[in-house]
N, C-alpha and C positions, 0 to 999 in steps of 0.2 A: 504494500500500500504506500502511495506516493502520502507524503505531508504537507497539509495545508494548512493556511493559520486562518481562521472564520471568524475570526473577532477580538478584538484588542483594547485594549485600554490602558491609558497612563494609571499610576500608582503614586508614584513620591520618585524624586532624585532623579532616579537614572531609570528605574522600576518600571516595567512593564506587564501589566499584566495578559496573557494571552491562552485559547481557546483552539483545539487541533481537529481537524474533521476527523481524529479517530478517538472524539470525546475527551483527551486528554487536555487539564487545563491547571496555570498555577503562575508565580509570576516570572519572570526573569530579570538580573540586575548587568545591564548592559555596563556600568562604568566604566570597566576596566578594558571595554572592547572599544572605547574611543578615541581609536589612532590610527593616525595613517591619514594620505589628503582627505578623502569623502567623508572620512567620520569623526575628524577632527572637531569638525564647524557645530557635531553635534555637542558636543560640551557646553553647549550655549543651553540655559535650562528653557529660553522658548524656543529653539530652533529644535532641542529633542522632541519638545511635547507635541509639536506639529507633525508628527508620523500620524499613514493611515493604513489601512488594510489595503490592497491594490488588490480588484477583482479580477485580475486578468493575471498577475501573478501570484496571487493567493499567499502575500507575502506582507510584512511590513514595511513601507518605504517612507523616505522622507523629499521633500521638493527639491533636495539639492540632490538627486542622484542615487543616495544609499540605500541599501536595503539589505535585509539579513534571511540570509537562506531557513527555513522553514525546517531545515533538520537540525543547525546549529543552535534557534533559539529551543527545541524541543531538547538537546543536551545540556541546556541549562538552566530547563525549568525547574522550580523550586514548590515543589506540591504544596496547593495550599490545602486546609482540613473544611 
């Protein structure tokens, strides 16, 4: 089964919370993955909170370009109860 992300929502900080079409959901804490030119800019705390779900790549993106592959945020989702 391919992974998709079907709904998202900011959290606090860096925190994202996210939802996988194989029911799996919980949050992930992006901070430390903010490097490199495209995802530098996100350090900016309104430039991260501006990410949306992209229906066509069934993914998180932001307006400048970045976006995080749908397996990597599922290896760092953090179950919530």
């Amino acid at each position: 089964m391919f992974l998709h992300v079907q709904k998202a929502k900011y959290v606090k900080d860096y925190v994202i919370w996210v939802r996988f079409n194989n029911g799996a959901e919980g949050q992930v804490d992006l901070k430390d993955e903010l490097y490199g030119e495209v995802f530098t800019p996100l350090r900016n705390p309104e430039m991260f909170k501006s990410f949306k779900v992209d229906p066509e790549i069934e993914t998180i993106v932001w307006k400048n370009g970045a976006d995080m592959a749908p397996e990597f945020l599922y290896g760092k989702i953090q179950k919530t109860a």
